[in-house]
C-alpha positions in Angstrom: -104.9 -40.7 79.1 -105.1 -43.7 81.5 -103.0 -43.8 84.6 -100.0 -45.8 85.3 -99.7 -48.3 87.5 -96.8 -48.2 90.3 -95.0 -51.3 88.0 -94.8 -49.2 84.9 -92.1 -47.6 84.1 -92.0 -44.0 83.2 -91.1 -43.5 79.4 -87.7 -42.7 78.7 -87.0 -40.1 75.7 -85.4 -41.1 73.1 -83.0 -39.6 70.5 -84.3 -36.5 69.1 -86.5 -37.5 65.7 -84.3 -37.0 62.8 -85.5 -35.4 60.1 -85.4 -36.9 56.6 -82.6 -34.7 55.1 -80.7 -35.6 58.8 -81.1 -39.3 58.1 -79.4 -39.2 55.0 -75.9 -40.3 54.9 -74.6 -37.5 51.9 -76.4 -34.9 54.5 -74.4 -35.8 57.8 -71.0 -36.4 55.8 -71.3 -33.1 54.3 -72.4 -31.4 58.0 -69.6 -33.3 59.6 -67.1 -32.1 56.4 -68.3 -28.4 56.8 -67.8 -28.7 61.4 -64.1 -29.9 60.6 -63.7 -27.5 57.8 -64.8 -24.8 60.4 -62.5 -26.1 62.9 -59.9 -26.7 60.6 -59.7 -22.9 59.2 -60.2 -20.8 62.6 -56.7 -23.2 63.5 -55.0 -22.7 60.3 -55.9 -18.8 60.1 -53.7 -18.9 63.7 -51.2 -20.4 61.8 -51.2 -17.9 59.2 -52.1 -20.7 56.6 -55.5 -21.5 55.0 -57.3 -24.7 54.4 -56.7 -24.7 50.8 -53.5 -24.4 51.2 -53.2 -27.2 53.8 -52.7 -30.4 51.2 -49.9 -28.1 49.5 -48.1 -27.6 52.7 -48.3 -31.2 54.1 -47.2 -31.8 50.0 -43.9 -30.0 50.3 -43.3 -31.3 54.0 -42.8 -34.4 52.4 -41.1 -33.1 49.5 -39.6 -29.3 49.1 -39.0 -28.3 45.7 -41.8 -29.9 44.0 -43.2 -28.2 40.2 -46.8 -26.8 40.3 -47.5 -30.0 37.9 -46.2 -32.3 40.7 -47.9 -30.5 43.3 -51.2 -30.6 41.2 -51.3 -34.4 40.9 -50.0 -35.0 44.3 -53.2 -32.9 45.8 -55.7 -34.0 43.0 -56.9 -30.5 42.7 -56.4 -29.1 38.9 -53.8 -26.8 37.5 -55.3 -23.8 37.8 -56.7 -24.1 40.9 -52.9 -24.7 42.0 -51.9 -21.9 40.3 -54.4 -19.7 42.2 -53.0 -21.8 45.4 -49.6 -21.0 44.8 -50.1 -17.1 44.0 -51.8 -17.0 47.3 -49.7 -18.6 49.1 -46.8 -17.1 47.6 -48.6 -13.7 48.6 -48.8 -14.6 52.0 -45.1 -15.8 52.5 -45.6 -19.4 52.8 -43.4 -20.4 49.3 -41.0 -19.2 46.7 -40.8 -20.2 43.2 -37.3 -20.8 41.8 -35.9 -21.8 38.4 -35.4 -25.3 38.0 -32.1 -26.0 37.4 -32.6 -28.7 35.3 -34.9 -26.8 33.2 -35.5 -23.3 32.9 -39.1 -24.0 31.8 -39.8 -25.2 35.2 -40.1 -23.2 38.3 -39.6 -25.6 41.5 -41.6 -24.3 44.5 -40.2 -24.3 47.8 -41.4 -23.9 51.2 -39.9 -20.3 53.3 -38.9 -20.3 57.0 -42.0 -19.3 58.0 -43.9 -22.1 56.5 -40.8 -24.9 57.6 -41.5 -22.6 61.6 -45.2 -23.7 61.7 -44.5 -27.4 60.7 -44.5 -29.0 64.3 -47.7 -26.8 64.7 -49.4 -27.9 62.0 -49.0 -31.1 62.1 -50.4 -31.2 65.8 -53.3 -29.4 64.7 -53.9 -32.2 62.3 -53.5 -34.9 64.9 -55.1 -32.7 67.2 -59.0 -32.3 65.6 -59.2 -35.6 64.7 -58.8 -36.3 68.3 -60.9 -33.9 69.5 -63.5 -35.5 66.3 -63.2 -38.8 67.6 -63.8 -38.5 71.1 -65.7 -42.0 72.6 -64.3 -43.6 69.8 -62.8 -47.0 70.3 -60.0 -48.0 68.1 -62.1 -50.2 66.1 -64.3 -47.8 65.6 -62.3 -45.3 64.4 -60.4 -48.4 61.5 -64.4 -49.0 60.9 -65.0 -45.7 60.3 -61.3 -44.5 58.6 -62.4 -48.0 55.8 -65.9 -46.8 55.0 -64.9 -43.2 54.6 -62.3 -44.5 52.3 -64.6 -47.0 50.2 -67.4 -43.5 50.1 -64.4 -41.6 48.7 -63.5 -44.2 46.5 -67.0 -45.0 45.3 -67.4 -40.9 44.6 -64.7 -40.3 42.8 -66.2 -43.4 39.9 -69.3 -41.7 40.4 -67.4 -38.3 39.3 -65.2 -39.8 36.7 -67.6 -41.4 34.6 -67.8 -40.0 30.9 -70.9 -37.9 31.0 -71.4 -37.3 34.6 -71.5 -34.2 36.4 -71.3 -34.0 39.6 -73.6 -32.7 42.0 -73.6 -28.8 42.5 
């Protein structure tokens, strides 16, 4: 190894050599989904809520008394999985179901007290990880990031809806 000379420079490291699963974008979205996702349920379990039922809650902030159809499409998650959704959350004393008064076919799902008490908390958690997530961001940054996050969802949901795709286990 030859020496250096007193004008060189020693070499500085650089980033840690990424790996090729690490340089691929569907690998770091999917690390990054499951650190929020970690975040986001050891918050929510505080809370006494889950993050499957988050979109449901923030659903019926905006709207109390929706139908399980209505809640369904407002989510994008299918019926049955709302169904499951609902009996849970039911179970742990986050809604009520009640008659539709309009049509006894329906049942109109409402939030209880203790899911209206842990609102203002909720909602800070929400605002509160993605602040914590984007820390050193600068606000363009963060609209750069928020519209290509958008245009990957948007170009993953025509890559799941087209007639005979599957998607990806």
């Amino acid at each position: 190894m030859a020496a250096r000379t007193p004008d060189q420079a020693a070499p500085t490291p650089g980033p840690p050599a990424r790996s090729e699963a690490e340089s691929m974008v569907c690998y770091t979205v999917n690390h990054a989904a499951r650190l929020l996702g970690q975040a986001i349920t050891t918050r929510l379990a505080a809370l006494g809520a889950s993050p499957g039922q988050l979109p449901t809650l923030l659903a019926l902030y905006e709207r109390d008394g929706l139908t399980q159809s209505e809640l369904a499409r407002h989510t994008g998650v299918e019926q049955p999985t709302m169904a499951v959704n609902l009996k849970r959350m039911e179970r742990d004393g986050l809604i009520t179901r009640r008659p539709d008064p309009t049509d006894a076919r329906r049942a109109l799902v409402h939030l209880t007290d203790q899911a209206k008490a842990v609102r203002p908390e909720i909602q800070a958690l929400r605002a509160g990880i993605d602040t914590e997530a984007l820390t050193g961001f600068t606000p363009d940054e963060y609209t750069q990031l928020a519209g290509l996050l958008d245009r990957l969802v948007a170009n993953l949901h025509t890559l799941t809806s087209q007639p005979g795709q599957q998607p990806a286990p």
